[in-house]
C-alpha positions as a Markdown table, in Angstrom:
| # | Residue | x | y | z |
|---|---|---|---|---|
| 1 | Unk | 0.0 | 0.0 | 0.0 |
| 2 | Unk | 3.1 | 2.3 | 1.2 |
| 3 | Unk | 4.7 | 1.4 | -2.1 |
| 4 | Unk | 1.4 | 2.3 | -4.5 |
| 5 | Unk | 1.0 | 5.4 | -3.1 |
| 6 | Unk | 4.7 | 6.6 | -3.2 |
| 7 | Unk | 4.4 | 5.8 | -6.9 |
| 8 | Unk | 1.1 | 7.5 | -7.4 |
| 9 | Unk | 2.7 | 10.6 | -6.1 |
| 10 | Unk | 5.9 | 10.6 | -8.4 |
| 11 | Unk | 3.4 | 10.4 | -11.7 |
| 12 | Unk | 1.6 | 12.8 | -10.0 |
| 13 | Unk | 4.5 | 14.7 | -9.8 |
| 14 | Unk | 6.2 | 14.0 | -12.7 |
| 15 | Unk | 3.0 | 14.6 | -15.1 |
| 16 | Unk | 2.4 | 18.3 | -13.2 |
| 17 | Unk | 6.2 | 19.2 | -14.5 |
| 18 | Unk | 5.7 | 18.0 | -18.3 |
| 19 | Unk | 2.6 | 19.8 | -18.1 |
| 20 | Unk | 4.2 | 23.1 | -16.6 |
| 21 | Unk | 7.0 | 23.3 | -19.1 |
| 22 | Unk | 4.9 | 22.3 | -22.1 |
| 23 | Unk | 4.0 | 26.6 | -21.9 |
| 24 | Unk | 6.4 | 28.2 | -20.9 |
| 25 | Unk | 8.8 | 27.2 | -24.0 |
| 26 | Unk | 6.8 | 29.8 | -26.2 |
| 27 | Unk | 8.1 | 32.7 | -26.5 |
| 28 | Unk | 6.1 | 36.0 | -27.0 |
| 29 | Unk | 7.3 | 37.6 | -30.6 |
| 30 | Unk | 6.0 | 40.6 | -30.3 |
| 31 | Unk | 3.1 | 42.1 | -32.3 |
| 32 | Unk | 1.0 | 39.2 | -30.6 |
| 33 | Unk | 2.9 | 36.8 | -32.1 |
| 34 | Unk | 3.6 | 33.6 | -30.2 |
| 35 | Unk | 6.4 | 31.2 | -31.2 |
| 36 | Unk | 7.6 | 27.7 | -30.0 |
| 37 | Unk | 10.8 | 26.3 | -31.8 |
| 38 | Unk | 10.7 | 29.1 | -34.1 |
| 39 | Unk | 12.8 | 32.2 | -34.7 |
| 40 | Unk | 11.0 | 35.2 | -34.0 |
| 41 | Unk | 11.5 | 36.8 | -37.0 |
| 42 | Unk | 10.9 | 33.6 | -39.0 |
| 43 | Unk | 7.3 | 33.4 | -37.4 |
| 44 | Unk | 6.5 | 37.1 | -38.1 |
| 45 | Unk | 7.2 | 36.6 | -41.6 |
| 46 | Unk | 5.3 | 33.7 | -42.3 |
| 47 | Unk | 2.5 | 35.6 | -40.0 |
| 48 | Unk | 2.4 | 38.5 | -42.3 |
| 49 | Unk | 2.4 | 36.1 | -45.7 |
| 50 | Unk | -0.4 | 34.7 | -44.4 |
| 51 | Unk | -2.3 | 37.7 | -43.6 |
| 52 | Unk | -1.5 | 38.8 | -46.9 |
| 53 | Unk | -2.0 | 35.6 | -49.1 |
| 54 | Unk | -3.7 | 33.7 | -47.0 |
| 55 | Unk | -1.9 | 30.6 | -48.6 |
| 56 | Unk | -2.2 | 27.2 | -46.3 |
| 57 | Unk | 1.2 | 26.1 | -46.9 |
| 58 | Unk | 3.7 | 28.9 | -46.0 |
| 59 | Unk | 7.9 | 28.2 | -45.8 |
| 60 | Unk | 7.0 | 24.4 | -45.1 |
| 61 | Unk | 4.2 | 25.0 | -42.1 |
| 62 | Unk | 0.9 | 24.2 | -42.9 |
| 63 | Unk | -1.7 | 27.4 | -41.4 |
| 64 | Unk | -5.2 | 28.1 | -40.9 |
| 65 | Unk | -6.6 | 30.9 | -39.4 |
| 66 | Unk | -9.9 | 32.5 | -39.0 |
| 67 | Unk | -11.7 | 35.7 | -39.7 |
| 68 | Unk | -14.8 | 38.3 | -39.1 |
| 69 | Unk | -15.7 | 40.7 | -41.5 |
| 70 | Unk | -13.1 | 40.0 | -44.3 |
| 71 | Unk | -10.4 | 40.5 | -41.3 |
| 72 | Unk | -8.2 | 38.3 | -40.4 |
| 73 | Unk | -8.2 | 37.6 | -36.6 |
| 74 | Unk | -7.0 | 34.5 | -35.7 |
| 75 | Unk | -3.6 | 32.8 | -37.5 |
| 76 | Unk | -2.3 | 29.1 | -36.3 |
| 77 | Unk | 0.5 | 27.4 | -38.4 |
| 78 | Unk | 2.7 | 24.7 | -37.7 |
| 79 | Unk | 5.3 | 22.0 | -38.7 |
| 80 | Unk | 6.1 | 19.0 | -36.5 |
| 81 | Unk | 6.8 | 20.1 | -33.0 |
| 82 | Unk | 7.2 | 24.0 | -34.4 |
| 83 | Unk | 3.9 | 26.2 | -33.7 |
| 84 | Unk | 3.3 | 29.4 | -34.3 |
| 85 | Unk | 0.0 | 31.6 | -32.8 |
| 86 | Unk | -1.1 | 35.4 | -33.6 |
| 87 | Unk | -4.3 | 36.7 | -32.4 |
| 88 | Unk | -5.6 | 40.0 | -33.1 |
């Protein structure tokens, strides 16, 4: 019983971290621009294309966005583990 519980604390534990850290590697870009494995610049760019374009498949990252009133105000892209997040 001693043993179960000492394990059910450590996956507690352990699953709490993974799920702390998971956040806090994106990095604010600036210009509302959120970016996780990504160079800043890099995700502005491919932010702006898509604003522009709106093209699904920018520089290798597949995006989708939405929009209100022929604006855009929502823009989501990303490549394997890469994302990138911009919210008006």
């Amino acid at each position: 019983m001693r043993r179960l519980l000492l394990i059910s604390c450590l996956l507690t534990m352990a699953c709490t971290a993974l799920l702390a850290a998971g956040p806090a590697s994106a990095v604010s870009c600036g210009g509302h621009v959120t970016a996780n494995g990504v160079a800043c610049y890099k995700a502005r760019s491919i932010v702006t294309e898509y604003k522009k374009t709106r093209k699904h498949h920018i520089q290798g990252f597949t995006c989708s966005g939405k929009s209100s009133g022929g604006r855009i105000t929502v823009v989501n892209c990303h490549l394997q583990e890469k994302r990138i997040h911009w919210k008006a």
